[in-house]
Structure formats: C-alpha cells, structure tokens
N, C-alpha and C positions, 0 to 999 in steps of 0.2 A: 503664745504658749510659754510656761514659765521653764526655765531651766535651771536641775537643781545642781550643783556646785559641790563637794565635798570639800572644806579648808579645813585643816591644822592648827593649833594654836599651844602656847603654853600660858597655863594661869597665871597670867601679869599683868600690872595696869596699861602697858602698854600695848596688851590685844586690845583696848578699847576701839578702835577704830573697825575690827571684824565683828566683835562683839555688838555694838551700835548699830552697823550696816545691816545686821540682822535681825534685830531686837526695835528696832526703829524705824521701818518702812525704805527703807534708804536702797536694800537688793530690790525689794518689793517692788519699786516706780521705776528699775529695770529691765522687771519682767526674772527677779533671778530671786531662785531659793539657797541661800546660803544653810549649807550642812555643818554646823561645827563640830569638830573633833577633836577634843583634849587630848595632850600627851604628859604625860607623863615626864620624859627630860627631852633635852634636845637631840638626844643619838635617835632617839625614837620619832620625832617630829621629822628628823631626815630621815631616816629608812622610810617614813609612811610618805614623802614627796615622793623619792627613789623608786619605789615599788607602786605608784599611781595611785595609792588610798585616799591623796587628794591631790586637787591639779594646783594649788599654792597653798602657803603657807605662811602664817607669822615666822619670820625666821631672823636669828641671827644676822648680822649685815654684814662680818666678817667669811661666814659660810661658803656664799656663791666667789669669795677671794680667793678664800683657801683651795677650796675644789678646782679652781681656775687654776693654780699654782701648783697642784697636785698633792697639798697637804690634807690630812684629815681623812683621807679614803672615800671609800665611793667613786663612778664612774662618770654618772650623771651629771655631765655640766648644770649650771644652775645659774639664773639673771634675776635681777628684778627691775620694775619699772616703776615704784611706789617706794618712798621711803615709809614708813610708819612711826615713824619716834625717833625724836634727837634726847639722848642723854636719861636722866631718870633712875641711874644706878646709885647706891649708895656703899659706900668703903666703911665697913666696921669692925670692932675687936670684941674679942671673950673681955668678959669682964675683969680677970686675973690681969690681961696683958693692958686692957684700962687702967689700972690699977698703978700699973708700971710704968706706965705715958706720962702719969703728972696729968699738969691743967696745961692742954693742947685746944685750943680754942678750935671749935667745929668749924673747915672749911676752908682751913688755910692749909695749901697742898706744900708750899713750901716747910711750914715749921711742922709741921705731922714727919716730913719726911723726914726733918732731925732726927725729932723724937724718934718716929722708929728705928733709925738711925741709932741710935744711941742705946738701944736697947742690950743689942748685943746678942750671940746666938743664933738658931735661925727660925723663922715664923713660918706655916702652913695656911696658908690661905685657899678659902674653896673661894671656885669660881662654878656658875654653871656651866660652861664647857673650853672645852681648852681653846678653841678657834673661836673667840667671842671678843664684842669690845669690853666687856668687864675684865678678858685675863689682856687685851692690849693698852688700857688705862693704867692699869695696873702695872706693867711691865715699863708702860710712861713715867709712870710716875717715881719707880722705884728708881729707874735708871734715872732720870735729871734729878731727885731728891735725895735717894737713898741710896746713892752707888756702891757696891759692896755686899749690902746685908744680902745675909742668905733666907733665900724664900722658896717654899715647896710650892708646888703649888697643886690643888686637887681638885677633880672635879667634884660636885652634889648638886643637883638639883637642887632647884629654887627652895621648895616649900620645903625640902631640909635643911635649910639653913641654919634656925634655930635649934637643931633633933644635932647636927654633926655640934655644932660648938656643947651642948650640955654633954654629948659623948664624949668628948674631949678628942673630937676627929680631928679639930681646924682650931686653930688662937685668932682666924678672921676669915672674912667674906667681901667681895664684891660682888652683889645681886643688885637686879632689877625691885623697883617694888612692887606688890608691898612687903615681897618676904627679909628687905632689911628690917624695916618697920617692926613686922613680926620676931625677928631674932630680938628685939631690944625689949619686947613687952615679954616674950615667952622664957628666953636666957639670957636675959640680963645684958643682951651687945653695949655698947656703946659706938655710938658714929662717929667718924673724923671728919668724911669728907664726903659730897656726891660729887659724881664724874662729873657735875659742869664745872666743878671747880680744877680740873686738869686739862680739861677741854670743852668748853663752853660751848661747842656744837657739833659734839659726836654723834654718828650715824650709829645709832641702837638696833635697830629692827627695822626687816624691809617687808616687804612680799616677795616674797620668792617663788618662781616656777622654775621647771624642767625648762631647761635653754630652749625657745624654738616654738613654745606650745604659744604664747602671745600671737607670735606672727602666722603660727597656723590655724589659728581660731580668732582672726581681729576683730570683728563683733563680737565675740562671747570677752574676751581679753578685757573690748572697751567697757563695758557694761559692766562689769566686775572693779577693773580700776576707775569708775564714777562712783561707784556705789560706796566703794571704801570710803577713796575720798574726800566725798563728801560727809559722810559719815565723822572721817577723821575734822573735819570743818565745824561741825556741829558738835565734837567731843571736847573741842578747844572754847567753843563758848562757855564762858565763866556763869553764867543764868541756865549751865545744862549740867552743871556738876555734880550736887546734891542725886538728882534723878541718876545720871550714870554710875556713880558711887554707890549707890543702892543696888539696881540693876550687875554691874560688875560684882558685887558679895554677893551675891547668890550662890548657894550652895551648888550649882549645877555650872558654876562658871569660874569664880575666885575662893568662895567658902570662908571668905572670912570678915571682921567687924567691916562695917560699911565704912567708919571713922576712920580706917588703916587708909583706906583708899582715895577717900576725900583727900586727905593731908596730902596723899602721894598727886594727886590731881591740883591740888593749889599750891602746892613748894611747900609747904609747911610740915618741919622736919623735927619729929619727938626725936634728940639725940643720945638720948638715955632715960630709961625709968624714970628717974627722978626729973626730968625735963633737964632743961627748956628748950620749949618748940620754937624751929627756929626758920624765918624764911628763908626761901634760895632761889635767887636769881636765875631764869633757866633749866630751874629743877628739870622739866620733864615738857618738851613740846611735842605739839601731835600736829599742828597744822601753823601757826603763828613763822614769820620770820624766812618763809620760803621752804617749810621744814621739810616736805614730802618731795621735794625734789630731788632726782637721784644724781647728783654733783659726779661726774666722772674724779673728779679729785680728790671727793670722799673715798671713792675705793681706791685712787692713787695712793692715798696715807695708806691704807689699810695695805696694801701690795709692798708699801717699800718697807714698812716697818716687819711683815712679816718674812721679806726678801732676808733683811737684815739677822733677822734671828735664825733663820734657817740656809743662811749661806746664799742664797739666789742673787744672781744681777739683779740690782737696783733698777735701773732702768726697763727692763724686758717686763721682772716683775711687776711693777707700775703700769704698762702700755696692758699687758693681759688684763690684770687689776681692771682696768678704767673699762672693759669692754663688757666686764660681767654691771653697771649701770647705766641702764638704756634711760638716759634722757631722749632719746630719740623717740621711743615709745609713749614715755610721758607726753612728750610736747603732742605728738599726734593723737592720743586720744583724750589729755583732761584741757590742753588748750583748749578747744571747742567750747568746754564746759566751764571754761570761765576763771581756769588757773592762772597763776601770776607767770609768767616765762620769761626768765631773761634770759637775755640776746646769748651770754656765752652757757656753755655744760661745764667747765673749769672754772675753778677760783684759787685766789691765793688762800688757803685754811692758816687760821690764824692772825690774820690779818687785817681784822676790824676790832677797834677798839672801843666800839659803841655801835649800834644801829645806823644801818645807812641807806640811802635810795641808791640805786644803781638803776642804768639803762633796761627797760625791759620791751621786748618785741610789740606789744601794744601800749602798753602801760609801764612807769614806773615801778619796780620792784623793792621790797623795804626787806635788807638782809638783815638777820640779829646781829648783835655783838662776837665775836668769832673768834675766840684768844686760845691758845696753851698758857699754861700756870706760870712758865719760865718765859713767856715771853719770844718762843720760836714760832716759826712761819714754817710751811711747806709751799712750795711752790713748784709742782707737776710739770712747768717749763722747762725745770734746772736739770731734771732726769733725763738723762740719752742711753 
C-alpha cells in the first residue's frame, strides 16, 4: 500500500533531491507518494513543519540549531538525518555598489573583503532568513575579512531578491540559487563570491522533522530517507543534469530559464550581465564527497558560532548543537542501502586541504576538500 507523505520545500536548486525523489520513480520503488508543497519563504516552510502540514521539510541546516538553542522561536524541537546540499549560495552586490568595488576579481573572499572594507558607510544585505548559513557565511566572512564595516542585515525571500535590489531595499544578497543568478540577469547584481569560497563544505540544507517522528515511524522514516537519497545520488550525476534542469524550471516547481539552473547544477557562474561565466570548485554538492552526511560537527560550527553571537556558552551550545544531527539515523537506515559511513560522526571542519580517503566502516570513504577562506579549523574536541 503506497503511503502518501506531505514535504515542504522552497523553490531552489537545492530541493532537487525532493523534487527527483518524486519526479523520478525514486518515492515510487518505496512504496511512498511524495506530496510537495511550496512555500513561500522560510518563516512559512517552519510554521507548516510546526503545525504538521507536512512531516519534513527542505530546511535550513542552521534551523534545528537555532531552535535547539532557543533562538528564532517556536517550540518544536527539530533534527535531521539527511543532509541535502553542501554550499551553493552565491554573495552579490547592486549594481551601484559594483560600481564602487573596482575590479574585485570573483571568488576571492579575502580581497572582496578589503574592498568592501574600503568602501566606507554601512551596506544592507538580504539574506533569506536570519537563522541561515547564508546570514552565518556572511557574518564569517565579514568578521575575518571585513571587521568593522557596518552591515544591516534583512531578511527577503529568495525569489525577491532581484524585486528588493531594483527597490532599492538591499546594496546585496547572499541567496541560494538560482535566484543570485536571477538577480544578476533581472537587476543588474554582480557576484563576488559563492559560499564555497568562505567555506568549501558548508551544510546548506537538511531534511528536517519534528524531533522524535523518525524513531516513531522507522519504517516510514527509512523509506523516505532512501528515496531522497538516492534521488539526491542520481541528481549529482553529471549525464542527469540537462533532464533535471528542465524538470526543476517548471513553472510548478522553480518557474524559471532552465539555463539558470543548469549553470547553478554544473558550477558555472554568470557573474554579471556582461559575463564572464565562471567555474567554481564546490559550487553546489548534493551527494559527491560524503555530502549527505549529517556530521555532528557541522552542527558543532553552527552551535558555537551562533553561541558566540548571542552570548551562549561555547561549549553547552556546541554539545545541544551536535544532538539535533543524528548520524545515528543515517548509518541505521541508508547504511543497508549502500551509503558510504565512516567510522567517526565528528571531523575536524576545515581541515582538508584537498580530497582525501579516510577509514570507513566497510569501505574507504573519499571526503572533499574542507577549508575556511582564512585558513582556520574547528575542532569540536577543543569545546568543553
């Protein structure tokens, strides 16, 4: 008997793994109907987990942190067991304040951060929400590059991106794509930077449930985290792009050029109107690299950094941090199915300066490249 699912999403290349799972037989050969439901922004995509309108969601990775920590509101604990996308954001300005940057070569996070630096005054920058790694990139990046400059910062939903810079809401953006892309063809943005170039394997987007509902339904749970996935397996193939880039612009799912999405799916980065398109290392992974793994230390950074800003022990915040990602879920139900699993849930972030194998419970595991822009480390040990 097929069981139908209600999930969440916000229109971005990185639902492709929900989008696929449903679109591509992949729920199907679980026996499960994926229900998709578009939101609108992300206050909206949490209220509708919150209130049961669906039992996961594409979510924010910072989210189940915050909630954990008791930032951002809401009651509803929140975990996930699925990463869904490392990185993929892109850092851009109004055209005016490009204008004022000079020739800042796209991607280098250190001299952007002069230049803005140098600018003088203070900049607004939308973010789609304020508990996100786009406003924690950002708050990275200005801190070790830009310390000082004054920054507002706003929220707007994705697909406004382009609509706040021509109102003259926001001088920048750090969004997901494809709506940086869209800002640069609609109002003119120009790009500096994508988030892999401030951290080459941030945790973008998880699945998220109501704390509790995985290990109360572990069949419906496992069958759900197979289906994505794999899904997400099958969206990282380079011979299935074309077809998902098509499929994702649908007007019923992204709504926009199929070519936005492509680019945003191969790293290839239009950085202004007038080009040139540029490639990027890491742009945007969905499955390559170990990327779906829910690293307790990925939410250790997210806990200390947030600790940090809002006054909280370091430490405490870090150990709650690490509990809202259940690698423990993972290994018990996508192991079976064939996932990679190494042996620890903790890494040092930061700390690989190229591709490497590391020890994995059956198999060798091949981690990407793993750096901050400045060349720091966290390491989840150091906290007490």
């Amino acid at each position: 008997m097929t069981v139908t699912l209600p999930l969440g999403y916000i229109p971005l290349v990185d639902a492709a793994p929900l989008i696929a799972a449903a679109e591509f037989g992949f729920a199907e050969e679980e026996g499960l109907h994926l229900d998709l439901h578009p939101a609108a922004s992300w206050s909206m995509l949490r209220d509708m987990l919150d209130f049961g309108q669906v039992v996961a969601a594409q979510m924010l990775s910072v989210v189940p942190v915050a909630r954990a920590l008791g930032l951002g509101g809401g009651a509803q604990p929140l975990e996930t067991a699925l990463v869904l996308s490392l990185n993929g954001q892109v850092l851009g300005v109004s055209a005016p304040v490009a204008a004022r940057l000079g020739a800042v070569g796209f991607g280098d996070a250190a001299a952007a951060g002069r230049a803005v630096a140098g600018l003088g005054g203070s900049l607004r920058i939308g973010v789609p929400f304020p508990f996100s790694m786009q406003a924690e990139l950002l708050h990275y990046w200005l801190d070790h590059a830009a310390p000082g400059v004054a920054v507002e910062i706003r929220t707007v939903p994705p697909p406004r991106m382009a609509e706040a810079l021509r109102a003259d809401e926001i001088d920048g953006f750090c969004v997901g794509e494809p709506w940086g892309s869209h800002a640069v063809e609609m109002a003119g943005a120009r790009l500096l930077l994508p988030g892999a170039a401030i951290w080459s394997q941030a945790p973008e987007k998880v699945l998220a449930c109501r704390s509790g509902w995985m290990e109360e339904r572990p069949e419906t749970a496992g069958r759900l985290l197979r289906a994505i996935w794999r899904a997400a397996r099958w969206a990282a193939d380079e011979a299935n792009l074309t077809t998902l880039a098509e499929v994702l612009a649908q007007p019923r799912y992204l709504d926009v050029p199929p070519e936005l999405i492509d680019r945003a799916l191969r790293g290839r980065l239009l950085v202004s109107a007038q080009g040139p398109e540029v490639p990027v290392a890491q742009f945007l992974s969905l499955h390559e690299g170990a990327a779906n793994f829910p690293w307790r230390s990925q939410a250790g950074w997210i806990g200390a950094r947030l600790a940090a800003r809002f006054g909280i022990a370091p430490g405490g915040a870090a150990e709650v941090a690490r509990a809202t990602f259940r690698s423990d879920l993972f290994r018990q139900h996508l192991g079976p199915a064939g996932a990679a699993l190494p042996r620890a849930s903790e890494k040092i972030e930061g700390g690989l300066e190229r591709a490497s194998e590391v020890p994995g419970m059956k198999h060798p595991v091949i981690l990407a490249r793993n750096r901050f822009f400045d060349g720091q480390v966290f390491d989840p040990a150091l906290l007490v």
